[in-house]
mmCIF file of the N, C-alpha and C atoms, coordinates in Angstrom:
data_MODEL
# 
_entry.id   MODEL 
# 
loop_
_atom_site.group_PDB 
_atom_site.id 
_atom_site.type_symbol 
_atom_site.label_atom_id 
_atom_site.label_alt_id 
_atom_site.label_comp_id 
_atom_site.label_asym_id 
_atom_site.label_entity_id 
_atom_site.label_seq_id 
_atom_site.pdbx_PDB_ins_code 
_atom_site.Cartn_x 
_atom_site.Cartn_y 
_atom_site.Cartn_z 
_atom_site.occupancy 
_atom_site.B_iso_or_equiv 
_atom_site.pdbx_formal_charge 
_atom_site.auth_seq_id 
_atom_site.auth_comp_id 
_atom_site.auth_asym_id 
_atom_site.auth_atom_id 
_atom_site.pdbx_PDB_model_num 
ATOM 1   N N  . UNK A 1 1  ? 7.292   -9.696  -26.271 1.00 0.00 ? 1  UNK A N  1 
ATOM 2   C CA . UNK A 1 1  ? 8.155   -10.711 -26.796 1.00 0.00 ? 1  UNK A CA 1 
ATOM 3   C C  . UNK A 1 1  ? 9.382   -10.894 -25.904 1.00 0.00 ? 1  UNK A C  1 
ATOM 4   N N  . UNK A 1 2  ? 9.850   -9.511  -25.147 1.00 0.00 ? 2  UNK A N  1 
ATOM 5   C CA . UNK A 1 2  ? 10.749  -9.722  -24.644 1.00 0.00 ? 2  UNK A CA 1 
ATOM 6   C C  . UNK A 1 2  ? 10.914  -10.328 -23.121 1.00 0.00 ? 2  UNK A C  1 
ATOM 7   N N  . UNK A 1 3  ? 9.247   -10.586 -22.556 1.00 0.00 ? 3  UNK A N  1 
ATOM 8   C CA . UNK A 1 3  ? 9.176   -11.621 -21.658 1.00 0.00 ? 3  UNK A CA 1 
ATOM 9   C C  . UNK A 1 3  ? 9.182   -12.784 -21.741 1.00 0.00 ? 3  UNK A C  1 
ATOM 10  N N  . UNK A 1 4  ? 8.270   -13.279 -22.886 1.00 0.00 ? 4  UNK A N  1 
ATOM 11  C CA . UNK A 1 4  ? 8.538   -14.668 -23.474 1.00 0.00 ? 4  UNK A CA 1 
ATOM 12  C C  . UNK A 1 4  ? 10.121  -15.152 -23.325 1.00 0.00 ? 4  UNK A C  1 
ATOM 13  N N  . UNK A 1 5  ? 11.180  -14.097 -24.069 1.00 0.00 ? 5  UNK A N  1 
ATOM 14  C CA . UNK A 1 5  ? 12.656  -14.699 -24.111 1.00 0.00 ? 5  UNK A CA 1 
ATOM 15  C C  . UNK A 1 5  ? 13.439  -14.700 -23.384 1.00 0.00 ? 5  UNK A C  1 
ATOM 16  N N  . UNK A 1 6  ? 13.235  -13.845 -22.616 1.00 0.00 ? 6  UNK A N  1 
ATOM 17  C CA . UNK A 1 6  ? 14.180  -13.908 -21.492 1.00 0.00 ? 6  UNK A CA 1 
ATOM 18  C C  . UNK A 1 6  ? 13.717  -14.409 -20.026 1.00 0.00 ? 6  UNK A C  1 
ATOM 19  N N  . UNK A 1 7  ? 12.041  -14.674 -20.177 1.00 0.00 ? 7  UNK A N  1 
ATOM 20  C CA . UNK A 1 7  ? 11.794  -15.692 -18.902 1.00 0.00 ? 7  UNK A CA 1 
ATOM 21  C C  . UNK A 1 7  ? 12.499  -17.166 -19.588 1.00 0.00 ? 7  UNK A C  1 
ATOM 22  N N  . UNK A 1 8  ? 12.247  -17.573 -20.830 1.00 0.00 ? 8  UNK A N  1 
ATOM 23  C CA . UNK A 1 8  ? 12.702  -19.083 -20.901 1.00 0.00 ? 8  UNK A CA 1 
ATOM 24  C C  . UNK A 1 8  ? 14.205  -18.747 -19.994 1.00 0.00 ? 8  UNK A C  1 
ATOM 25  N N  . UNK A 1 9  ? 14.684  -17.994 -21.119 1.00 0.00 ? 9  UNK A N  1 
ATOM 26  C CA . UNK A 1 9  ? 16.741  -17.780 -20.858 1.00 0.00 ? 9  UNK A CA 1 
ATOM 27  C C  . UNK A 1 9  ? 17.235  -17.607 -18.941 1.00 0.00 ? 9  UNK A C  1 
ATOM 28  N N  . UNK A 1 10 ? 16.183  -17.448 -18.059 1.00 0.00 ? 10 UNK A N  1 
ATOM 29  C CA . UNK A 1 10 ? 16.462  -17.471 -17.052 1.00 0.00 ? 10 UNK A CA 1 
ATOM 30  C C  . UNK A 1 10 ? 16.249  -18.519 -16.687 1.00 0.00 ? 10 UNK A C  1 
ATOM 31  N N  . UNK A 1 11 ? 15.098  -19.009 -16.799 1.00 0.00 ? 11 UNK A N  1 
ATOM 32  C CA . UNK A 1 11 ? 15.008  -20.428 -16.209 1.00 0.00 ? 11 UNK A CA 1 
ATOM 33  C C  . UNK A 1 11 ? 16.039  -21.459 -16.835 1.00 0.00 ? 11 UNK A C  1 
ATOM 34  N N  . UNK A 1 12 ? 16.455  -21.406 -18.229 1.00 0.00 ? 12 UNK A N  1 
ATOM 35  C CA . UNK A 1 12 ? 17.209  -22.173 -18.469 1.00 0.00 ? 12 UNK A CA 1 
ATOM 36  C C  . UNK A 1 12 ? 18.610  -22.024 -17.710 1.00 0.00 ? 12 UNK A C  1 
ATOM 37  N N  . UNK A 1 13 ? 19.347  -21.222 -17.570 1.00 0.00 ? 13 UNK A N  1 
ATOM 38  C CA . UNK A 1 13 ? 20.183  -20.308 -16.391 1.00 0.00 ? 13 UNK A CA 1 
ATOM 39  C C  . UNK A 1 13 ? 20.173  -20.901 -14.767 1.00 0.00 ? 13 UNK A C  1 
ATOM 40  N N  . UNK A 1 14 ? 18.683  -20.634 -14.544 1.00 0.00 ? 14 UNK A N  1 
ATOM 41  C CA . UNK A 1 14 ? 18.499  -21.110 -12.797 1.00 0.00 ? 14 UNK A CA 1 
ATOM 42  C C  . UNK A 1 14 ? 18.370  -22.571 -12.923 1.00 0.00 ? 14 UNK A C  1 
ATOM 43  N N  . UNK A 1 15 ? 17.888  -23.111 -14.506 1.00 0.00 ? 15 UNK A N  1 
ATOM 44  C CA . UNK A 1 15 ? 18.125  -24.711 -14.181 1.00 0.00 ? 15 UNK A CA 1 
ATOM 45  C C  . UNK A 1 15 ? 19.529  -25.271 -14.049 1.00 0.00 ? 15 UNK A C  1 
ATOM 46  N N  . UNK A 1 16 ? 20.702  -24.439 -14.938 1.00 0.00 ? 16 UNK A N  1 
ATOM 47  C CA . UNK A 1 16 ? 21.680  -24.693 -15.062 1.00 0.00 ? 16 UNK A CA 1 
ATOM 48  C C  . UNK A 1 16 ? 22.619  -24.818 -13.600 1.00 0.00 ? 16 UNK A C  1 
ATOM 49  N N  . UNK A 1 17 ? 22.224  -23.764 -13.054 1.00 0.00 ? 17 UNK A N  1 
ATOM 50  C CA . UNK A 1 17 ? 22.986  -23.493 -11.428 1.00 0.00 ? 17 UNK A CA 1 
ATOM 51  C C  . UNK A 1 17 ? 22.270  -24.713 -10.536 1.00 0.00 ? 17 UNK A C  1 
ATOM 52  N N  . UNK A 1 18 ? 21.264  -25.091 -10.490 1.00 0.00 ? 18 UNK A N  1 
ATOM 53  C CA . UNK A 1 18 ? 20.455  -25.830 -9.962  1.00 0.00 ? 18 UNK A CA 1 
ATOM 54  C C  . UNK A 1 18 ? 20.369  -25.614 -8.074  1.00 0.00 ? 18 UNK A C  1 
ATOM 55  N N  . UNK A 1 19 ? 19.773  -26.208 -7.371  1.00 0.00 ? 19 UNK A N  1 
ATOM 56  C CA . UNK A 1 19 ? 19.226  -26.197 -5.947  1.00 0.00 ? 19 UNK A CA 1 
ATOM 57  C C  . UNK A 1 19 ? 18.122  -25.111 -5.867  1.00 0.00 ? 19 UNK A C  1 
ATOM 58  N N  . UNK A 1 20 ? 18.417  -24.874 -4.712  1.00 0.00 ? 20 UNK A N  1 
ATOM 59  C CA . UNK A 1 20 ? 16.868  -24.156 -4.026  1.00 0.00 ? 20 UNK A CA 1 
ATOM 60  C C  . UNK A 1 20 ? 17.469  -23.275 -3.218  1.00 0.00 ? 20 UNK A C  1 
ATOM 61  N N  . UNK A 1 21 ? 16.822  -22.419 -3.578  1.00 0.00 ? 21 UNK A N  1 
ATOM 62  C CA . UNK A 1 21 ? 16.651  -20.963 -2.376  1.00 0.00 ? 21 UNK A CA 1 
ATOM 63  C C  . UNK A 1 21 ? 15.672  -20.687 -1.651  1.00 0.00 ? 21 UNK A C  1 
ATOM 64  N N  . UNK A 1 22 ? 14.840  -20.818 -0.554  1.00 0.00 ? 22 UNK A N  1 
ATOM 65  C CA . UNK A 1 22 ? 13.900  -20.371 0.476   1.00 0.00 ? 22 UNK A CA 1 
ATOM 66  C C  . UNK A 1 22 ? 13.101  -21.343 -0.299  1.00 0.00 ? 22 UNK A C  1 
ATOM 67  N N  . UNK A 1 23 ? 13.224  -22.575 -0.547  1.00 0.00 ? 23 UNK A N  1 
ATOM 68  C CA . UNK A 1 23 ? 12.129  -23.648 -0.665  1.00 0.00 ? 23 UNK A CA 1 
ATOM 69  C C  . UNK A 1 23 ? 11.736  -23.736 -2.477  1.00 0.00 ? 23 UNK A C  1 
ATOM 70  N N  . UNK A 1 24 ? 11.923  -22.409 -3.448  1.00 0.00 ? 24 UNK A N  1 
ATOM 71  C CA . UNK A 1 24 ? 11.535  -22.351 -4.503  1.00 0.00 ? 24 UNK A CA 1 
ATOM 72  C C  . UNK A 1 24 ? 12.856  -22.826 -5.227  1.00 0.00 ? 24 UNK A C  1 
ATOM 73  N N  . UNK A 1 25 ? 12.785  -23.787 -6.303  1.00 0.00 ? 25 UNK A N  1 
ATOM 74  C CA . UNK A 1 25 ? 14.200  -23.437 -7.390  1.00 0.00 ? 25 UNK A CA 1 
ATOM 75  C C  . UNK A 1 25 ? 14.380  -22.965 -7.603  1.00 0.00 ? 25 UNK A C  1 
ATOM 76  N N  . UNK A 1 26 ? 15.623  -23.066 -8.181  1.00 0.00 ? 26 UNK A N  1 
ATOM 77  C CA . UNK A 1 26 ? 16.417  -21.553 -8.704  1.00 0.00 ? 26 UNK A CA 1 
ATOM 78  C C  . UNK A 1 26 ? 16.456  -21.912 -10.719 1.00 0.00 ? 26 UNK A C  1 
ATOM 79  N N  . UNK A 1 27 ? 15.332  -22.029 -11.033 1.00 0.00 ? 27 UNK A N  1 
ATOM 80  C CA . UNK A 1 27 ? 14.695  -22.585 -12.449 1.00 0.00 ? 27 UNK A CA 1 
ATOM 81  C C  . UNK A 1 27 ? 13.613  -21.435 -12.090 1.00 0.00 ? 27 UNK A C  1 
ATOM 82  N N  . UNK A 1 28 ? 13.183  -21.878 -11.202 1.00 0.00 ? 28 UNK A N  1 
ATOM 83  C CA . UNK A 1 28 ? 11.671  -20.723 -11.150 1.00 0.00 ? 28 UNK A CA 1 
ATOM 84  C C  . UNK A 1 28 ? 12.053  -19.007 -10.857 1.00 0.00 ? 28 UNK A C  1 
ATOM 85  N N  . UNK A 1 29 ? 13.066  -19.077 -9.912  1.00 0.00 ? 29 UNK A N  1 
ATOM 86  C CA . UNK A 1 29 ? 13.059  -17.382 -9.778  1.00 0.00 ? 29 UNK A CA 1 
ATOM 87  C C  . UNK A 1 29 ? 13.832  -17.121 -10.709 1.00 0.00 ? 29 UNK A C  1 
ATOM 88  N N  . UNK A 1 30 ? 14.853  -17.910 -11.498 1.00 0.00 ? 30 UNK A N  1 
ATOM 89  C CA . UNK A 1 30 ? 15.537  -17.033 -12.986 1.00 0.00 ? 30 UNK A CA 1 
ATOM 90  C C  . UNK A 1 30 ? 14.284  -16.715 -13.845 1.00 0.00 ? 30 UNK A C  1 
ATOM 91  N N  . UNK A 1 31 ? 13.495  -17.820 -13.693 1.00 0.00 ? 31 UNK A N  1 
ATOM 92  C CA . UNK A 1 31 ? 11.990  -17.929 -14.770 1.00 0.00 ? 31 UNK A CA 1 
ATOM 93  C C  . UNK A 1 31 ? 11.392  -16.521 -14.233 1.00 0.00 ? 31 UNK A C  1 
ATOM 94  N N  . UNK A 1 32 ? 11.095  -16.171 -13.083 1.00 0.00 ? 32 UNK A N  1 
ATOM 95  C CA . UNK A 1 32 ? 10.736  -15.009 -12.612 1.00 0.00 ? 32 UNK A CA 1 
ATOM 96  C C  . UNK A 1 32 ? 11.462  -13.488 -12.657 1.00 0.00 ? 32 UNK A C  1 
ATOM 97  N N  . UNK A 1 33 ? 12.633  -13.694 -12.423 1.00 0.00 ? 33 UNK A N  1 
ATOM 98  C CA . UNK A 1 33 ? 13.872  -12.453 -12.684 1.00 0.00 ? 33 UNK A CA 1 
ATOM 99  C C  . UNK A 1 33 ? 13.435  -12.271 -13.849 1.00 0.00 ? 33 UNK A C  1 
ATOM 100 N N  . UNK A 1 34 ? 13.648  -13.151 -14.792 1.00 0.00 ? 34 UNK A N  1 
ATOM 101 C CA . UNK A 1 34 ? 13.765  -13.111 -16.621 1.00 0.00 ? 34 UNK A CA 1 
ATOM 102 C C  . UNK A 1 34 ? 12.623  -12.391 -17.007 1.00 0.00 ? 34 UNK A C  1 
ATOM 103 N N  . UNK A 1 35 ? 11.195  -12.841 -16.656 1.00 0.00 ? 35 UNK A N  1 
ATOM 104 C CA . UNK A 1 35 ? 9.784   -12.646 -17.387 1.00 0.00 ? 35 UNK A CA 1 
ATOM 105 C C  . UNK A 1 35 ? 10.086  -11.302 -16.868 1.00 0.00 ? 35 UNK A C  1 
ATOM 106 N N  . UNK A 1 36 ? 10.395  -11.035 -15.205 1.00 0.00 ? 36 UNK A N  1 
ATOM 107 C CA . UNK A 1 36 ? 10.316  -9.573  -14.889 1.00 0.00 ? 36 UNK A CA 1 
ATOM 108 C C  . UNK A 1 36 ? 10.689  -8.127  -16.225 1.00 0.00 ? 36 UNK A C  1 
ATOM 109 N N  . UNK A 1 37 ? 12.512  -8.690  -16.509 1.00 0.00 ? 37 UNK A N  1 
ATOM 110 C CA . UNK A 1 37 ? 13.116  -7.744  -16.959 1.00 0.00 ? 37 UNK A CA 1 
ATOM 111 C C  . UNK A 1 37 ? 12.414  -7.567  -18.404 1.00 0.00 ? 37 UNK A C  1 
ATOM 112 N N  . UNK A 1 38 ? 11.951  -9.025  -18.863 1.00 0.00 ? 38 UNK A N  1 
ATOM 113 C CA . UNK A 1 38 ? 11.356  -8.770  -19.978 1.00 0.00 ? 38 UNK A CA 1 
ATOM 114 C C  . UNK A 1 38 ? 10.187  -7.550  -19.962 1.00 0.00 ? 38 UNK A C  1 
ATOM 115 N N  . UNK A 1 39 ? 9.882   -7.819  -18.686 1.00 0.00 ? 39 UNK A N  1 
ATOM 116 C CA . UNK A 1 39 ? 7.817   -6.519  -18.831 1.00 0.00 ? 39 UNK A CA 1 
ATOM 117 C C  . UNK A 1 39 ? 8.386   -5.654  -18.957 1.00 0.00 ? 39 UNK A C  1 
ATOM 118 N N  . UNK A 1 40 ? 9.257   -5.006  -18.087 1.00 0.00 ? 40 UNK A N  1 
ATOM 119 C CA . UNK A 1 40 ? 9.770   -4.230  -18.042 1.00 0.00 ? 40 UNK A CA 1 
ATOM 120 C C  . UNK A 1 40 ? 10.695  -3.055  -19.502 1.00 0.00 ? 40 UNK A C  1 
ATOM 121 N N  . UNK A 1 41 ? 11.228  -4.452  -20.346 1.00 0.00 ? 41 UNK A N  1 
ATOM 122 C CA . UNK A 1 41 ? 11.653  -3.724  -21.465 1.00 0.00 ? 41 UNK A CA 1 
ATOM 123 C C  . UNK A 1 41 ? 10.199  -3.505  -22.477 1.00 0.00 ? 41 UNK A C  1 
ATOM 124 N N  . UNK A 1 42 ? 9.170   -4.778  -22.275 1.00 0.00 ? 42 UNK A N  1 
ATOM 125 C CA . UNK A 1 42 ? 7.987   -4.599  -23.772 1.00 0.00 ? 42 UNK A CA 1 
ATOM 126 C C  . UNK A 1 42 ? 7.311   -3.152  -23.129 1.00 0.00 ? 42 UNK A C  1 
ATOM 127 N N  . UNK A 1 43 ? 7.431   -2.804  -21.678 1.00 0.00 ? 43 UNK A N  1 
ATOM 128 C CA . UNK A 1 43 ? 6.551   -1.846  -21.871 1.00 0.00 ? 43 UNK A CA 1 
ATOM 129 C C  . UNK A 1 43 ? 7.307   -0.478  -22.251 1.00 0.00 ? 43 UNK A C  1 
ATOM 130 N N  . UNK A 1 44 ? 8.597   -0.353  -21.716 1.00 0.00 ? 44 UNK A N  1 
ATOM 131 C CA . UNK A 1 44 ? 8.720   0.886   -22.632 1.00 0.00 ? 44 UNK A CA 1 
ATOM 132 C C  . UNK A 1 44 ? 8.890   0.829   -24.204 1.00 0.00 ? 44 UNK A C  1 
ATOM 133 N N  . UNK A 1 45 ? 9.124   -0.589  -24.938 1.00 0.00 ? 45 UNK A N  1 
ATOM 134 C CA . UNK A 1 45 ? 8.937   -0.058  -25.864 1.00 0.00 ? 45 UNK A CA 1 
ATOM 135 C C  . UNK A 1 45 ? 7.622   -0.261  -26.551 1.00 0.00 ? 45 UNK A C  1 
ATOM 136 N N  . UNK A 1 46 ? 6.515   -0.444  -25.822 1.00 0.00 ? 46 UNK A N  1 
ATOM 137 C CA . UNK A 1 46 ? 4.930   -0.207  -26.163 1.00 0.00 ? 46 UNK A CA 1 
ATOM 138 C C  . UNK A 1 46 ? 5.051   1.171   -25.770 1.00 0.00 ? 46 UNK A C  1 
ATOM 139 N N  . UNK A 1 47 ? 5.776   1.900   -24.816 1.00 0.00 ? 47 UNK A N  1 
ATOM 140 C CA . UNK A 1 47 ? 5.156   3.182   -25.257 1.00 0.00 ? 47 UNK A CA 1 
ATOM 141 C C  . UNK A 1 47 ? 5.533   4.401   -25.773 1.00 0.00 ? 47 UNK A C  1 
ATOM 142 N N  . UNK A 1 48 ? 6.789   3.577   -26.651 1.00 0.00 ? 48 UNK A N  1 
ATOM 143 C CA . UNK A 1 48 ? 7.086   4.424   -28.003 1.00 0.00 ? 48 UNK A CA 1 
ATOM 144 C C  . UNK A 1 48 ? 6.050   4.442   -28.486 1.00 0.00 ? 48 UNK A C  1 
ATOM 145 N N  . UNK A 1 49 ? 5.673   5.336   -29.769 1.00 0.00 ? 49 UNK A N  1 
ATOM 146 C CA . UNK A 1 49 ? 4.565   5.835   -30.370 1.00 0.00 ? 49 UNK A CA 1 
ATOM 147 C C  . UNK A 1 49 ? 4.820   4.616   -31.702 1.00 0.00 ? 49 UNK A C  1 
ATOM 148 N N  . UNK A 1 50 ? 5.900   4.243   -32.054 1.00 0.00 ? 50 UNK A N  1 
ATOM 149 C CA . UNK A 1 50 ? 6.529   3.388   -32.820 1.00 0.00 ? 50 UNK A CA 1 
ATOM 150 C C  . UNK A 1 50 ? 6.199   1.772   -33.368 1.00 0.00 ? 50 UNK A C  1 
ATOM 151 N N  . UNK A 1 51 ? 5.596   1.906   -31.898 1.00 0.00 ? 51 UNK A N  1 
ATOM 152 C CA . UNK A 1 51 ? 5.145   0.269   -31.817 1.00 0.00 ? 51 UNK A CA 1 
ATOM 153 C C  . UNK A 1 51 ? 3.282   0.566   -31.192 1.00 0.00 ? 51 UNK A C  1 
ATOM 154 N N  . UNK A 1 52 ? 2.434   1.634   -31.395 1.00 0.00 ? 52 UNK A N  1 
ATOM 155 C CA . UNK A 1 52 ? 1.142   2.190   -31.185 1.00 0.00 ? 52 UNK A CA 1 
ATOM 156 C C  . UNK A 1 52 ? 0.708   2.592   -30.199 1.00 0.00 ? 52 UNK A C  1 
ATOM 157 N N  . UNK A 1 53 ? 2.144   2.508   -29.270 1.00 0.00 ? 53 UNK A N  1 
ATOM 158 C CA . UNK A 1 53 ? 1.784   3.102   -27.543 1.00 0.00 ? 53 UNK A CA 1 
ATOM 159 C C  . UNK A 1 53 ? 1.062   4.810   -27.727 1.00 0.00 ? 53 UNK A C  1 
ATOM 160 N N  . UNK A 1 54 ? 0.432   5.356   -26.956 1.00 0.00 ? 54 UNK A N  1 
ATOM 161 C CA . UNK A 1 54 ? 0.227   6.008   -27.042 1.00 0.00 ? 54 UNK A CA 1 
ATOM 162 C C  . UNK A 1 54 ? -0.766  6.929   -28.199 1.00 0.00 ? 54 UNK A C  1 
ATOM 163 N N  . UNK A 1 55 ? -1.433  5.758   -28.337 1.00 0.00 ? 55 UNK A N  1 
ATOM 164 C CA . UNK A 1 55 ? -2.476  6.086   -29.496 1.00 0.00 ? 55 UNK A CA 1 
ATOM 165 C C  . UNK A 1 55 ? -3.695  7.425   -28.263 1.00 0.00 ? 55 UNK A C  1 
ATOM 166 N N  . UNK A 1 56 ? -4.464  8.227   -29.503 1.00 0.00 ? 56 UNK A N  1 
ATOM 167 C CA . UNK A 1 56 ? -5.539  9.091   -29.007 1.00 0.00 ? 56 UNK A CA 1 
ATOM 168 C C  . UNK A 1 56 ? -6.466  8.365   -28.170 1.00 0.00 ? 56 UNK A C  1 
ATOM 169 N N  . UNK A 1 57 ? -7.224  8.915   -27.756 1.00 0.00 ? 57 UNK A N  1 
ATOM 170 C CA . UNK A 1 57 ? -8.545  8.732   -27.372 1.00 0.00 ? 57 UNK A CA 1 
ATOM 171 C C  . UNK A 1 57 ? -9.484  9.333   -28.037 1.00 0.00 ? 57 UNK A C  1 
ATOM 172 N N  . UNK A 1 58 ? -10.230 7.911   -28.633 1.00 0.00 ? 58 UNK A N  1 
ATOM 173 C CA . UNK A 1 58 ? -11.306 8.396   -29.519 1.00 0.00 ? 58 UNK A CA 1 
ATOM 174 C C  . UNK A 1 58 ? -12.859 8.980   -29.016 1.00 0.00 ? 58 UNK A C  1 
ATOM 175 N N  . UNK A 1 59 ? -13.478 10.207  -28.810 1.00 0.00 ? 59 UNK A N  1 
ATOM 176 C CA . UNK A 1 59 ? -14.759 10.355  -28.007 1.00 0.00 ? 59 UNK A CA 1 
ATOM 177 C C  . UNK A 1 59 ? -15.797 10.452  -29.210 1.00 0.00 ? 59 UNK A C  1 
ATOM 178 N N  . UNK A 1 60 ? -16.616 10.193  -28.907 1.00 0.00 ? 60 UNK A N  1 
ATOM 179 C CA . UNK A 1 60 ? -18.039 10.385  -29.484 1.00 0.00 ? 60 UNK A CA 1 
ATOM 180 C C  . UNK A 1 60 ? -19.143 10.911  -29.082 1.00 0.00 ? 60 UNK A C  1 
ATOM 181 N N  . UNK A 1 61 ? -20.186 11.592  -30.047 1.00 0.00 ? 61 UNK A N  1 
ATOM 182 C CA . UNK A 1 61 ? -21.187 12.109  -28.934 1.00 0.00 ? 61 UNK A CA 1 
ATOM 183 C C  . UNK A 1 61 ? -22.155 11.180  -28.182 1.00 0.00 ? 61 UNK A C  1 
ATOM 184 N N  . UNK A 1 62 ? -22.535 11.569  -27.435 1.00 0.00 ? 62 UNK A N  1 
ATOM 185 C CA . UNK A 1 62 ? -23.112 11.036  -26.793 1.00 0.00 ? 62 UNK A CA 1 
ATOM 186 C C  . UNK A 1 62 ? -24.602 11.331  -26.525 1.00 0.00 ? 62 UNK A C  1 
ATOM 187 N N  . UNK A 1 63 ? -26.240 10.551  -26.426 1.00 0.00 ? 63 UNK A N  1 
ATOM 188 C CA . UNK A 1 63 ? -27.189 10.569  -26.355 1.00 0.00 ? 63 UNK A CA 1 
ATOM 189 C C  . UNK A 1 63 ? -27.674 11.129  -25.209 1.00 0.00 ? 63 UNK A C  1 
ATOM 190 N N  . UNK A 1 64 ? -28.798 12.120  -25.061 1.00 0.00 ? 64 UNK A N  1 
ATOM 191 C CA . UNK A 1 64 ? -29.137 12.843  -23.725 1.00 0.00 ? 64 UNK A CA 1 
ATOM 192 C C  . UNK A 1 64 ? -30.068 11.918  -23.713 1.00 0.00 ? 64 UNK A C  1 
ATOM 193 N N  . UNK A 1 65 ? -30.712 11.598  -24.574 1.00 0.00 ? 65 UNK A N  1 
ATOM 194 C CA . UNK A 1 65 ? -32.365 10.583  -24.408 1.00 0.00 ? 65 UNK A CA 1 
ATOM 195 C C  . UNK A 1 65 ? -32.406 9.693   -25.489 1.00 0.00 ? 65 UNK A C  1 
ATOM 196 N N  . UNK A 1 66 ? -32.878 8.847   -25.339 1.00 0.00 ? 66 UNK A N  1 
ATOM 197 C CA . UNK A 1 66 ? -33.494 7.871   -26.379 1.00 0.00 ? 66 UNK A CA 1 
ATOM 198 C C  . UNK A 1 66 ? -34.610 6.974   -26.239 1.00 0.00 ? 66 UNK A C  1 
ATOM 199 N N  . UNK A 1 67 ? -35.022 7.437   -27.344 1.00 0.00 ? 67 UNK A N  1 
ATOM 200 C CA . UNK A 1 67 ? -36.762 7.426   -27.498 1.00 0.00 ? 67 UNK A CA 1 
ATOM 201 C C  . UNK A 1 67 ? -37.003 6.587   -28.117 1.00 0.00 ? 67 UNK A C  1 
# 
């Protein structure tokens, strides 16, 4: 969720400053900065146990033959 909001909030940001840097707007790399910091926060908190990060691994047995 927290890429969703804070890629818009950058791009809205880099639209605000407006021009171009090395050919790309500066709409797109806030859009890019933003989505970044966002992964960055959903994944640590996916891997609180809190939000199901870090669930088991479920094994099962498994078949030597089947007939």
């Amino acid at each position: 969720m927290a890429t969703i909001v804070l890629s818009a909030a950058g791009a809205a940001i880099g639209g605000a400053i407006g021009g171009t840097v090395a050919g790309l707007s500066t709409a797109v790399i806030g859009r890019a900065v933003g989505a970044t910091l966002g992964r960055v926060i959903d994944q640590r908190l996916m891997s609180q146990s809190v939000l199901g990060g870090g669930s088991e691994v479920v094994e099962a047995g498994r078949l030597d033959c089947f007939v």
